[in-house]
C-alpha positions in Angstrom: 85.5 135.5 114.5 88.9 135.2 113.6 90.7 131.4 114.3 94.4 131.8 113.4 96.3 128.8 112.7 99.2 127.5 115.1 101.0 126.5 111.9 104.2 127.3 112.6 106.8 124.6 112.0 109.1 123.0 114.7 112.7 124.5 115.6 115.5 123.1 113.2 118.1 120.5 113.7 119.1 121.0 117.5 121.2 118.5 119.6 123.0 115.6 117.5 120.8 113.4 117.3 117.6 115.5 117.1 114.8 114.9 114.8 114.6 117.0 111.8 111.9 119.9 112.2 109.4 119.6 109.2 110.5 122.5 107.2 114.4 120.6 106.7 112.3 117.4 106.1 110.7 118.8 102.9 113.5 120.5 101.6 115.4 117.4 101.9 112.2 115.3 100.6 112.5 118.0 97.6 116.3 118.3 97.0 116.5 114.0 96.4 113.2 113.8 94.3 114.9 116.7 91.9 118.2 114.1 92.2 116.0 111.2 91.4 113.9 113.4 88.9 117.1 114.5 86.7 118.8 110.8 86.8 115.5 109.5 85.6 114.9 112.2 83.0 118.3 111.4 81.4 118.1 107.4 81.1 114.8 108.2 80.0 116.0 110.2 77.4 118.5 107.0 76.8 115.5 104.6 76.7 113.7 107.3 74.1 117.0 106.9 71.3 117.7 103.3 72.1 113.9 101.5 72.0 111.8 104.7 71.1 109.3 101.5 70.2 109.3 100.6 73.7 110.0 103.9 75.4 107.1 105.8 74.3 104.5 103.6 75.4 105.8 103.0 78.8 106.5 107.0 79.2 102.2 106.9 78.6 102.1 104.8 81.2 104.3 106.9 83.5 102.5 110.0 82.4 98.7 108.5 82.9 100.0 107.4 86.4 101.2 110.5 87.6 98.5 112.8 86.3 96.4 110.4 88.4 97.0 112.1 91.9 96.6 115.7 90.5 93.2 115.1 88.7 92.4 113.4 92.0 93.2 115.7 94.7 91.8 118.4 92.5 88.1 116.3 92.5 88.4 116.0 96.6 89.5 119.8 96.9 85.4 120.3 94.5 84.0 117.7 96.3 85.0 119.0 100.3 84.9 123.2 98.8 80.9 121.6 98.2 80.1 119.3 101.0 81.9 120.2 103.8 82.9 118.4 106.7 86.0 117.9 108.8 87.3 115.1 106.9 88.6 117.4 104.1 90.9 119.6 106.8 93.4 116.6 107.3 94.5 116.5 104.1 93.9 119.9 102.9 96.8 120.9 102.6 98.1 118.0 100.7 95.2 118.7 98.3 96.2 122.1 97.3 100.0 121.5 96.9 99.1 118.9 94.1 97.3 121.7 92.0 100.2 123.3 90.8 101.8 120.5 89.3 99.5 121.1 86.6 101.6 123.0 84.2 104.5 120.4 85.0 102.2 117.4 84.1 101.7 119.8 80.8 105.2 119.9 80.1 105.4 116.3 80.6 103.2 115.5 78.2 105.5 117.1 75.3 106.9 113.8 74.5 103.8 112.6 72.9 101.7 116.0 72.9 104.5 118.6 70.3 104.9 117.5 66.8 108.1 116.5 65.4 108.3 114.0 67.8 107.5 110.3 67.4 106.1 109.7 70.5 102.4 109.8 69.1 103.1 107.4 65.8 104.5 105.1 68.2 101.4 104.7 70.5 98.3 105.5 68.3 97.8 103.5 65.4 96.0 106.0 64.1 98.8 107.9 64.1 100.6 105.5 62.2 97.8 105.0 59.5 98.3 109.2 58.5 102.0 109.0 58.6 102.5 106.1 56.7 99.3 107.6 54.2 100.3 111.4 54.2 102.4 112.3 57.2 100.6 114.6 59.5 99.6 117.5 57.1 98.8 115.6 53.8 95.6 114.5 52.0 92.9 112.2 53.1 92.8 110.9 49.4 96.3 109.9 49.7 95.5 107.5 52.5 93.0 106.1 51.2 94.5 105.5 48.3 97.5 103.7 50.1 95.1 101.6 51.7 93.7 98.9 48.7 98.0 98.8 48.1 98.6 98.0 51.7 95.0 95.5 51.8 96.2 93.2 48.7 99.7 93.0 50.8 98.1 91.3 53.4 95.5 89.0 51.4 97.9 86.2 50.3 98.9 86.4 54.4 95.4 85.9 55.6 94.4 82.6 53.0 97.2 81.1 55.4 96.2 77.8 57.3 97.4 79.6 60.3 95.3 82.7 59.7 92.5 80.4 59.0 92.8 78.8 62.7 91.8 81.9 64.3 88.0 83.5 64.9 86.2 84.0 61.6 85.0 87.1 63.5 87.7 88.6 64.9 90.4 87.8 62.5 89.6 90.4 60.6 89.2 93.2 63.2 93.1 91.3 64.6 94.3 92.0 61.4 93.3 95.2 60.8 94.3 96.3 64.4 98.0 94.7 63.6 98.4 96.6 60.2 96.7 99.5 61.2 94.2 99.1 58.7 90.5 100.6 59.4 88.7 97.3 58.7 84.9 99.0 57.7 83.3 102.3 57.2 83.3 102.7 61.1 86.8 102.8 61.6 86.7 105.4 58.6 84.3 107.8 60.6 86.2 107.9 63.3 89.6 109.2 61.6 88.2 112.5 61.5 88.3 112.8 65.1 91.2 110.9 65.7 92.9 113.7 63.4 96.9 114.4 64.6 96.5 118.0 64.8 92.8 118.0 66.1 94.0 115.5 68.6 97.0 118.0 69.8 94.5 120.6 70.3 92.1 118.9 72.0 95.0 118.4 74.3 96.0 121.5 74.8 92.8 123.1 74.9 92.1 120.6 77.7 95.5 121.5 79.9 95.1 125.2 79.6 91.8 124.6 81.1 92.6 122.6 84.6 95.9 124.7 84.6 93.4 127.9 84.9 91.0 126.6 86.7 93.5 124.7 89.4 95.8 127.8 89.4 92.3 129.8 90.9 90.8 126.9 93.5 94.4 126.6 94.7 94.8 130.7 95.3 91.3 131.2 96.8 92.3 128.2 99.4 94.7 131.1 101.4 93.7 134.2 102.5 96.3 136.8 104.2 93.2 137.8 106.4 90.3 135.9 108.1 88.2 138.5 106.1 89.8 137.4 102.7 89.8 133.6 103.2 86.0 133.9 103.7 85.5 136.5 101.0 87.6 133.4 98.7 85.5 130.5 100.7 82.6 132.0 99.2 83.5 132.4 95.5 85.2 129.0 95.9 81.9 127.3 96.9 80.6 129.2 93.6 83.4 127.9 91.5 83.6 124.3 92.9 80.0 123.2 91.1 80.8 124.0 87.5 84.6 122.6 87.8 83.4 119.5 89.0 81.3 119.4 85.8 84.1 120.9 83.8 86.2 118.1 85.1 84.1 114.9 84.6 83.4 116.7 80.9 87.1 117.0 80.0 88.2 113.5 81.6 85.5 112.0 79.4 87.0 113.5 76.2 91.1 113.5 77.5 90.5 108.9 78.8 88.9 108.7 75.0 91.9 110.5 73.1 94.5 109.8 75.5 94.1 105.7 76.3 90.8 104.1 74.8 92.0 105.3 71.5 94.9 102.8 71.7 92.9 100.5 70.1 90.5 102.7 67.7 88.3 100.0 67.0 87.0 99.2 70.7 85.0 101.8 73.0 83.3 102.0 76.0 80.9 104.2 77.6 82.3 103.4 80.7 85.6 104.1 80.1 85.6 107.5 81.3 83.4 106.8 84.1 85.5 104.3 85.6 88.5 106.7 84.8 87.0 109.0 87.0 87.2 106.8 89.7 90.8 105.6 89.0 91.5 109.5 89.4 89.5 109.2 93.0 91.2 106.2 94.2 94.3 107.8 93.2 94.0 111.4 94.9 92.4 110.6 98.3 95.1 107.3 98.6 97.9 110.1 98.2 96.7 112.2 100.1 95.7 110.1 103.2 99.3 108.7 102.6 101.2 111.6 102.7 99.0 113.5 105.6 99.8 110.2 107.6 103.0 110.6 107.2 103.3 114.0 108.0 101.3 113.8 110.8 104.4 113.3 113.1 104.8 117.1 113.0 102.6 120.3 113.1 99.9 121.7 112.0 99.1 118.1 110.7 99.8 116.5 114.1 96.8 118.7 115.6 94.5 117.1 113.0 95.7 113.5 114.2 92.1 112.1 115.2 91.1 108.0 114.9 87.5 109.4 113.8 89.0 111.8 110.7 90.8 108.9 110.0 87.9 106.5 109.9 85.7 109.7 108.0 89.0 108.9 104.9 88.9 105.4 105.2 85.1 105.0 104.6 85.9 108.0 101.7 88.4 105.0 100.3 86.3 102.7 100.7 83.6 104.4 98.5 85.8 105.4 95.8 87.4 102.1 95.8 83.6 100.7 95.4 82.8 102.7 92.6 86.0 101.8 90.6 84.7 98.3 91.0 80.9 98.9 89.7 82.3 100.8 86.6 84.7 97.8 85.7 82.7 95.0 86.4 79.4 96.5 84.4 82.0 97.5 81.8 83.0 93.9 81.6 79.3 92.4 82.0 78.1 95.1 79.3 80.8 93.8 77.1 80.5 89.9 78.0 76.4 90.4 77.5 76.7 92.2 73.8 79.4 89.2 73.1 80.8 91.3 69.8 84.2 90.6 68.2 85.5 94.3 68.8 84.4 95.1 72.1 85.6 91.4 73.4 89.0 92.3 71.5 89.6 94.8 74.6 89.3 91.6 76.8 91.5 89.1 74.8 94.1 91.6 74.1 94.6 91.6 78.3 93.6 88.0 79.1 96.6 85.7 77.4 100.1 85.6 76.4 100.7 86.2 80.3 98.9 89.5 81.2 96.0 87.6 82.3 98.0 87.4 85.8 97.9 91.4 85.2 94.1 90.9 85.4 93.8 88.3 88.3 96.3 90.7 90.1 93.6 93.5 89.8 91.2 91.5 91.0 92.6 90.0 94.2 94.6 93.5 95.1 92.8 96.3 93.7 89.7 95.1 95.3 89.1 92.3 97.4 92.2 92.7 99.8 91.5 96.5 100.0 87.8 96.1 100.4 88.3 93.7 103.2 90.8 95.9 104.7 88.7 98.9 104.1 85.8 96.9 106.0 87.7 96.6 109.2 87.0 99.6 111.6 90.1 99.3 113.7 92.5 99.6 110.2 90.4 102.7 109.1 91.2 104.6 112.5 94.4 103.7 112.4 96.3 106.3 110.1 99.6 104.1 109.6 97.5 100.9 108.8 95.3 103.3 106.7 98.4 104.6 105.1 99.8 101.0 104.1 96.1 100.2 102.7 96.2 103.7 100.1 100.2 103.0 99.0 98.8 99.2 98.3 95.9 101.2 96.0 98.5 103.7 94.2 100.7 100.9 93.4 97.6 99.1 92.2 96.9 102.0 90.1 100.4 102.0 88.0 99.6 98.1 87.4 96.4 99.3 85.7 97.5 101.6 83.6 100.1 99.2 82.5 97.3 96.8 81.7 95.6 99.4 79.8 98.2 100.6 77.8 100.8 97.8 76.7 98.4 94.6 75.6 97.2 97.0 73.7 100.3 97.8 71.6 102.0 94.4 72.7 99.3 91.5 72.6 101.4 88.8 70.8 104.0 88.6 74.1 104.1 89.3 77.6 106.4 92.7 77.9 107.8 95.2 80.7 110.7 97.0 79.7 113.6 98.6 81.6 112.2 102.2 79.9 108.6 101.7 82.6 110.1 101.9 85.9 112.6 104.9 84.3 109.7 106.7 82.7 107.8 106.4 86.6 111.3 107.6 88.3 111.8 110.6 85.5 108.1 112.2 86.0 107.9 111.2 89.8 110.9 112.8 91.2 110.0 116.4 89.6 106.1 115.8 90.9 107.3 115.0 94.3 109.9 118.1 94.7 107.1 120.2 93.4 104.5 119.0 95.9 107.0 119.0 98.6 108.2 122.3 97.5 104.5 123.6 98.1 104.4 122.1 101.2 107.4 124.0 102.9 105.6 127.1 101.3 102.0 126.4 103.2 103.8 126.0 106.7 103.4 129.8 107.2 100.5 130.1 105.7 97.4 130.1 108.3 94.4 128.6 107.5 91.4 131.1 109.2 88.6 128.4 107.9 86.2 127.8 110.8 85.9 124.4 110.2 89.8 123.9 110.5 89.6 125.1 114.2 86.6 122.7 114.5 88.8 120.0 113.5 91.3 120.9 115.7 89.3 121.2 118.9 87.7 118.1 117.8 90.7 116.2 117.6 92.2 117.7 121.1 89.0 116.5 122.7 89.2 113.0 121.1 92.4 112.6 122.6 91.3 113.4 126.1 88.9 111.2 126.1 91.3 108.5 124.9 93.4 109.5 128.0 90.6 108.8 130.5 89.2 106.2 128.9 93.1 104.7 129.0 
């Protein structure tokens, strides 16, 4: 039975005065985040000649933050294609015009991912070690035969009273971090995966894989034909299972190269897990945001229902619950094995002033959104909702921050200009490009079943509101 969709946008500007129809709204949305997007690329190009030592970190951080909402509207697109429900038609459409900022988040990564740059010496000591040893292409041997040089530089440093003040334990493994020497044959086993060149491909390999496989779940979510849409329902159910294993495979591998190897000598078999939940947090808060927003005009205004609202919230609440397990047992794991490197992660992020990063976590990553989350009445209500998931996306660019720059700064406190600039450069190109797909989907139908369940269902919840008013 064929359910077309009254998606048709709203008239344009009328009257003076008028509100803007949708369609003007995300061209205009699109034309100032390309305006913002272009300003930001060029004083980040500025930040990238003037403190490259500063820059390139901070442009991580940017980059990690913004790949955040694409990895996790792509794992809510799996997770709805598999379970159903009427929750997932509210924001569908959000979902899908996140895919294809895939290859741009590709491109993004250029800075650090193409050779010839210096964005990866100045990130990954690891990095540093081959190009100080042999550059990128020369021989192990030569390394390691810089290193006794470099290790009898340092020894009249660490018979120093000062040096001597610090952990017997964890001096060494400081010390080592600081110079970017491995400190024992386990550092030395891992620099044939933390190769330059291996690393690159690993990267690449990774981002021609969600491109593919985001560029298909995104063209099998339309069909020009209620027949076609359920012939590309079906093979999307098909599809949906082995991404979603796909995914959690490729975040585990991209969160080790990518951010936990910023400090080689700590790891964590929880760091991918709980990055998987970061990427959760991250998608469905956008999403609900932006549907919420939109919801002031059509088709998203027929989807306006406290009970899909409250079906997101509790979504939220779940993701924002399973963040939490993963980085407290990461912490107890780490506090209960009470060894130098693995505590190193902890130190790094817990003095010289970052330790109000941590607290700040704490009280607004997760108790004030729990609570919140708790509350039925916020839940239902899609603008208190709304304030609740920007709360959690901000919260998400302060983690990455605490992830990335104690490690690479641990001796003092730092936030350069070249963070917010890096954010503004990569943001204002996502947001055209999502708000570029959004104009295209307004005349696009959606003959799902479901999506005309959701629509009844949220006409009758509003009569009922009526009487019961």
């Amino acid at each position: 039975m064929t359910h077309p969709s009254t998606s048709t946008p709203p008239s344009s500007f009328g009257a003076a005065g008028s509100p803007p129809s949708i369609s003007d709204l995300l061209l205009m949305w699109k034309s100032r985040a390309m305006i913002v997007g272009a300003a930001g690329t060029i004083l980040a190009l500025v930040g990238a000649v003037a403190a490259p030592e500063y820059f390139y970190p901070s442009y991580l951080v940017a980059f990690l933050f913004w790949l955040a909402p694409t990895m996790g509207c792509w794992v809510m697109t799996m997770i709805h294609w598999l379970s159903g429900g009427m929750w997932g038609q509210v924001i569908r459409r959000v979902l899908m015009a996140t895919l294809p900022t895939m290859p741009f988040l590709l491109f993004a990564f250029f800075p650090i991912l193409l050779p010839g740059l210096p964005g990866v010496q100045h990130i990954y000591p690891w990095a540093q070690v081959q190009g100080q040893g042999h550059g990128e292409h020369g021989s192990t041997e030569s390394a390691a035969a810089a290193e006794p040089a470099k290790s009898d530089e340092i020894k009249p440093e660490a018979a120093k009273p000062e040096a001597a003040e610090a952990s017997p334990s964890l001096a060494p493994v400081i010390e080592a971090w600081k110079t970017n020497i491995p400190p024992d044959h386990e550092m030395a086993n891992k620099l044939p995966y933390l190769d330059v060149d291996a690393w690159r491909m690993r990267a690449g390999a990774i981002f021609i894989l969600w491109i593919v496989l985001t560029w298909i779940l995104e063209r099998w979510a339309w069909g020009d034909s209620p027949r076609e849409e359920s012939i590309h329902r079906h093979w999307g159910y098909r599809l949906a299972g082995p991404s979603l294993l796909i995914f959690s495979l490729s975040v585990l591998v991209s969160s080790t190269d990518w951010s936990m190897s910023i400090q080689p000598h700590w790891y964590s078999a929880m760091y991918g897990v709980a990055t998987m939940g970061i990427y959760a947090i991250t998608g469905l808060a956008f999403a609900i945001m932006a549907s919420s927003y939109l919801s002031e005009w059509d088709p998203w205004k027929q989807l306006d229902m406290p009970r899909h609202w409250g079906d997101l919230g509790s979504l939220l609440f779940t993701a924002t619950m399973f963040w939490t397990y993963t980085a407290f047992m990461q912490y107890l794991i780490i506090y209960a094995g009470n060894l130098p490197i693995e505590g190193s992660w902890f130190v790094a992020r817990n003095n010289h002033g970052y330790e109000w990063v941590s607290r700040m976590l704490v009280a607004f990553h997760f108790f004030v959104p729990f609570m919140c989350l708790l509350m039925r009445p916020i839940k239902r209500d899609r603008k208190l909702l709304a304030y609740v998931a920007g709360l959690l996306i901000f919260m998400e660019l302060v983690e990455y921050y605490w992830v990335v720059i104690p490690a690479l700064f641990p001796e003092e406190f730092t936030l350069h200009w070249t963070l917010p600039v890096a954010v503004v450069a990569i943001g204002g190109w996502w947001v055209a490009i999502v708000s570029s797909r959004l104009h295209a989907q307004l005349a696009r139908p959606i003959y799902d079943p479901e999506y005309e369940k959701a629509i009844h269902a949220a006409i009758q919840d509003h009569a009922d509101l009526s009487v019961a008013g």
